[in-house]
N, C-alpha and C positions, 0 to 999 in steps of 0.2 A: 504494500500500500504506500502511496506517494505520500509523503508529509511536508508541509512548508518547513524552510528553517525557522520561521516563528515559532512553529508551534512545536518543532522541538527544542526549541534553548527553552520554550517554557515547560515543559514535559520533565527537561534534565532537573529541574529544581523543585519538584514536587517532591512528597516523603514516597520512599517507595523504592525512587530510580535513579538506578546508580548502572554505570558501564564497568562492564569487569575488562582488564585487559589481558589476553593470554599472552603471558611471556614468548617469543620466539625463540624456536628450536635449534637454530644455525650456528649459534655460536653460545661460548660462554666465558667467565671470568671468574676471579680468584677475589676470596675475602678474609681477611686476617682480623681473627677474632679478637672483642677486647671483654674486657671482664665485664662483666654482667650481659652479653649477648647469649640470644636462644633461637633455634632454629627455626622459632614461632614469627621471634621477632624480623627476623633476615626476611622468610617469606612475606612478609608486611612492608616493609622496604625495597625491596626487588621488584617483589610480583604485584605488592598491593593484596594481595591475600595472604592471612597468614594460616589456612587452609593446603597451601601449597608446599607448605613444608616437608612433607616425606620425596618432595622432587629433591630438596638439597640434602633430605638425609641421604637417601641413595644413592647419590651421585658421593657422596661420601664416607661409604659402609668401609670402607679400609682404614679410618680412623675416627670414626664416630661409633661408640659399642650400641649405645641407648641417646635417644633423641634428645631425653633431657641435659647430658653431660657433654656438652664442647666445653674446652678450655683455651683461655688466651693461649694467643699467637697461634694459633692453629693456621692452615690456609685450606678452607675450605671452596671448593666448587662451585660456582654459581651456575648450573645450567640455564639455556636458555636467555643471558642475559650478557650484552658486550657490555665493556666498558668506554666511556665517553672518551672523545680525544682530550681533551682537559686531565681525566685520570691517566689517562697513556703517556700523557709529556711530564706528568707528576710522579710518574715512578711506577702503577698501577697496572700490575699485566693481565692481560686479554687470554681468554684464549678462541682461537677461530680454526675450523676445520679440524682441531688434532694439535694444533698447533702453538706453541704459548708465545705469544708477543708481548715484548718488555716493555715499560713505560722510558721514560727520560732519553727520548732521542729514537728507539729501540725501531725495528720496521721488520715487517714479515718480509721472507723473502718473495723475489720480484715486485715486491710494492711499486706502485709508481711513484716517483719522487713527490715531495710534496709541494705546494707553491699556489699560485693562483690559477696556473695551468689545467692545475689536477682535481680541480673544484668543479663540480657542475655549479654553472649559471643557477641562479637564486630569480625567479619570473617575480615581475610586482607585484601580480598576487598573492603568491608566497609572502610579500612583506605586509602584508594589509594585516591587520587585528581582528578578532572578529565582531567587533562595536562599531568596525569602519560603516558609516553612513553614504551609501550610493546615492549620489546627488541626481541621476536622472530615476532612481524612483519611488515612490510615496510611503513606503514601508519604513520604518524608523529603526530596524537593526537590519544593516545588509553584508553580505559579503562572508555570509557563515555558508561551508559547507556541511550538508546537512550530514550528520552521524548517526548509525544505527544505535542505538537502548538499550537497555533493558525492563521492560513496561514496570517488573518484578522484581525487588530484586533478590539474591538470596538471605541477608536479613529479617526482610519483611515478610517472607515465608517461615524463616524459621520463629522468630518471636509474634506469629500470632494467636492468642489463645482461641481455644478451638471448647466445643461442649462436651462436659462430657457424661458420666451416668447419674444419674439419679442419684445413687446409694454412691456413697465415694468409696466406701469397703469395696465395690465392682470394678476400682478402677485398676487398669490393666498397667505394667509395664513392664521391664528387660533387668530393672534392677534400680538400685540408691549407689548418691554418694554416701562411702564409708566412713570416711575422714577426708585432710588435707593432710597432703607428704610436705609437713613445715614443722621447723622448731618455733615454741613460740606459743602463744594463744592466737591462732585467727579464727574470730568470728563469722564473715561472710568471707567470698573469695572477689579477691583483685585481679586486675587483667591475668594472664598468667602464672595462675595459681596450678599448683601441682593436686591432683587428687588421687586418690585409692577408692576406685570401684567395686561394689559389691553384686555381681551381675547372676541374675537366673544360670541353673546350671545349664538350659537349653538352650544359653542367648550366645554368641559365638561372634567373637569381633577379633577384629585383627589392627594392626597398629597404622596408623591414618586414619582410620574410622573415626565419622563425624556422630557425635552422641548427643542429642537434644534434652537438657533438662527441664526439668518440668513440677507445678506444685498445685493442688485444687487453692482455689481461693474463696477463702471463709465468706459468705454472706452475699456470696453470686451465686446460691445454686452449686450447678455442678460445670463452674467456668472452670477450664484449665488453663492455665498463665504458666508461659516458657518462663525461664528465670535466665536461660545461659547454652552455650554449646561448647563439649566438650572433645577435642581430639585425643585417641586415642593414641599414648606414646611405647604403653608397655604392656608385654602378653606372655609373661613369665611363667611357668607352672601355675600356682592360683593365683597369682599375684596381678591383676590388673589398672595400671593407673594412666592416666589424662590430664591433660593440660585445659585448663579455661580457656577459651580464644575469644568467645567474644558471652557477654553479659547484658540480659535484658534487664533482669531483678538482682538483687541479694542470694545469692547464690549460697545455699546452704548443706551443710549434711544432714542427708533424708532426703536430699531430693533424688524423684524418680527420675529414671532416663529410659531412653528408649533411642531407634536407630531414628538421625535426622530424618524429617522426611525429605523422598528425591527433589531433586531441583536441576531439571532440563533445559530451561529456558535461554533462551541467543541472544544477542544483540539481534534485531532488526526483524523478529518474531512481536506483530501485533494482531490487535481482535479486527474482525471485519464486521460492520453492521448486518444487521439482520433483519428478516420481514416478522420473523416468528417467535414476538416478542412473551418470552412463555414469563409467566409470573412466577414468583418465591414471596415468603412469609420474613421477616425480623423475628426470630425467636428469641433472643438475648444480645447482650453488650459484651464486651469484654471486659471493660471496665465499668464504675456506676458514677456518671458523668449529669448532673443538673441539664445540662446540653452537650449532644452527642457532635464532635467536629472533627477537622480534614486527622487524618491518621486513625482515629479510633476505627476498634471494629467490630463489625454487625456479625452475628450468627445467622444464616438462612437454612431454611428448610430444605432444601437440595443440596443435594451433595455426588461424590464422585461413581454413586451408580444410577443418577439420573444426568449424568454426561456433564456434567459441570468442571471447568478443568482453572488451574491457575492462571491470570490472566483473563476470565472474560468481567465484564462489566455488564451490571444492574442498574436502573434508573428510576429516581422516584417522578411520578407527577405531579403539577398544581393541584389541588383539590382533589375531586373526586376521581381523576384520574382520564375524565372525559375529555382532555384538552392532551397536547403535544407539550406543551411547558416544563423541560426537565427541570426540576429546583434539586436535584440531589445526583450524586454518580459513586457507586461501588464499584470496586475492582477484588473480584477473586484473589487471595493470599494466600489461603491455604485448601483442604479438603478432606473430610472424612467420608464413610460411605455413606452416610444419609444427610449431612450436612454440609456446611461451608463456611468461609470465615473470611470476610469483603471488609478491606478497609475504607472508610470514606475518603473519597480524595476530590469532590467539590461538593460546596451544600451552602444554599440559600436562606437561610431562619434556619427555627427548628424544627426542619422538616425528618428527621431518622429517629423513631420511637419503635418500643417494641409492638410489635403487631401488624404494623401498617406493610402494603404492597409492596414491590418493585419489580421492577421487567426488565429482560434481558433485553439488551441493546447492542451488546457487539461480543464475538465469538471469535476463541483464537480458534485459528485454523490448522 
């Protein structure tokens, strides 16, 4: 689907959507550890995910034993990532094809020399901003090339609470946190908190595995609220433990976990409108909000075995419904088998209560 660049610079700044970038595979580079770096943290600077981590563990199995333990001065591997010419004249080596290229001075062999020669041409466009104002035409941001999205993005799936049984004695999961691997008293966990897993004996994870934590919350019923996502770092005889990477709530011991749910979704993967605007119900909040607004999320009565998938979007109407006037827009975040879990991401008054309508309006494909 074609989209203005208006409408995506405004889309990029909505809660929600966020561009992931996959590292390239062509080359890579070397990092010299200093004390206090973790392989969490590396994949958060490099890649922007610190999800990606088990890419620089393995690229490093010949001197990394256990994920949690690099030590200074190590030089660990960056796959997938060069280093700038800035770090290459600083001293900083590369490595490209097999091959390690030295910084201060240093050149792969047959390089072409360097110089002005050796530069491709730099086009004006190229030099433009993307706030530059095209004076012949009426639009007031021009000169953006438009980028593909992510409508969803992987946060916004993982921390949405979702409903869940009636009786909370019913409710289901893969296991708790045990404790924290810290000396010390800690209370709740901090970014990169080390934990010990206490997992069903049926539940079988391996090390990268992404772990969704999770806790009921008192005096919603039966709302489930993520608290946190956990990477799996260790898979020792019975010894299981995990890294915190990223934190919705207070992250505590007792919290349930279970496996993240999947998240497929691409850049430049959107809903298309539709004729066959089928209706859903509001059956709960996530949170208990006086006014329900942009980010919260709605519970609907459909869910993933009435084809409801991440990604499509619901719309409320003006009044009774007999008029075209969208005053409200949901977008699908998460999904159970009979339900769903729609963040608001526009809303006019307070139009989003429990009970009232909404119609489907656009379907990924």
């Amino acid at each position: 689907m074609v989209r203005s660049a208006v409408t995506v610079l405004a889309l990029a700044i909505l809660p929600g959507f966020a561009a992931v970038q996959q590292p390239a595979e062509t080359a890579s580079r070397t990092h010299q550890v200093v004390a206090g770096e973790t392989l969490w943290a590396l994949a958060q600077q490099y890649y922007q995910d610190p999800f990606l981590w088990p890419r620089i563990y393995e690229a490093n199995r010949g001197q990394v034993q256990y994920p949690n333990l690099i030590e200074p001065d190590q030089q660990l591997v960056i796959p997938g990532v060069s280093a700038s010419e800035s770090e290459m004249a600083a001293g900083e080596p590369t490595i490209v094809g097999g091959v390690t290229v030295s910084g201060a001075g240093g050149q792969a062999p047959d390089a072409p020399p360097a110089g002005p020669e050796a530069e491709e041409p730099i086009s004006e466009r190229d030099r433009l901003s993307v706030f530059f104002r095209d004076p012949v035409t009426t639009l007031g941001v021009q000169g953006l090339i438009a980028e593909d999205y992510l409508i969803v993005s992987r946060a916004s799936v993982w921390s949405a609470e979702w409903l869940g049984p009636e009786n909370v004695d019913d409710l289901k999961s893969d296991g708790r946190i045990e404790s924290f691997v810290a000396e010390g008293e800690l209370r709740a966990a901090l970014p990169y908190t080390r934990v010990r897993l206490d997992l069903d004996d049926g539940f079988r994870v391996a090390v990268g595995d992404a772990l969704q934590l999770y806790r009921p919350i008192k005096g919603l019923g039966s709302i489930i609220r993520p608290t946190g996502v956990v990477s799996v770092t260790r898979v020792d005889g019975g010894i299981t433990e995990g890294v915190v990477l990223q934190l919705f709530e207070r992250v505590l011991p007792g919290d349930f976990t279970r496996a993240a749910p999947a998240f497929n979704l691409q850049p430049g993967q959107y809903p298309d409108v539709v004729s066959d605007r089928t209706g859903a119900t509001i059956l709960e909040f996530g949170s208990s909000h006086a006014l329900n607004s942009l980010g919260d999320v709605a519970i609907l009565d459909r869910g993933g075995e009435q084809d409801v998938e991440i990604g499509d979007e619901y719309v409320a109407f003006q009044g009774d419904g007999s008029t075209e006037d969208v005053v409200g827009r949901l977008r699908v975040v998460a999904t159970e088998s009979q339900t769903a879990s729609a963040r608001i991401v526009s809303v006019e008054g307070p139009v989003f209560k429990t009970g009232i309508a909404v119609h489907l309006d656009r379907k990924m494909r």
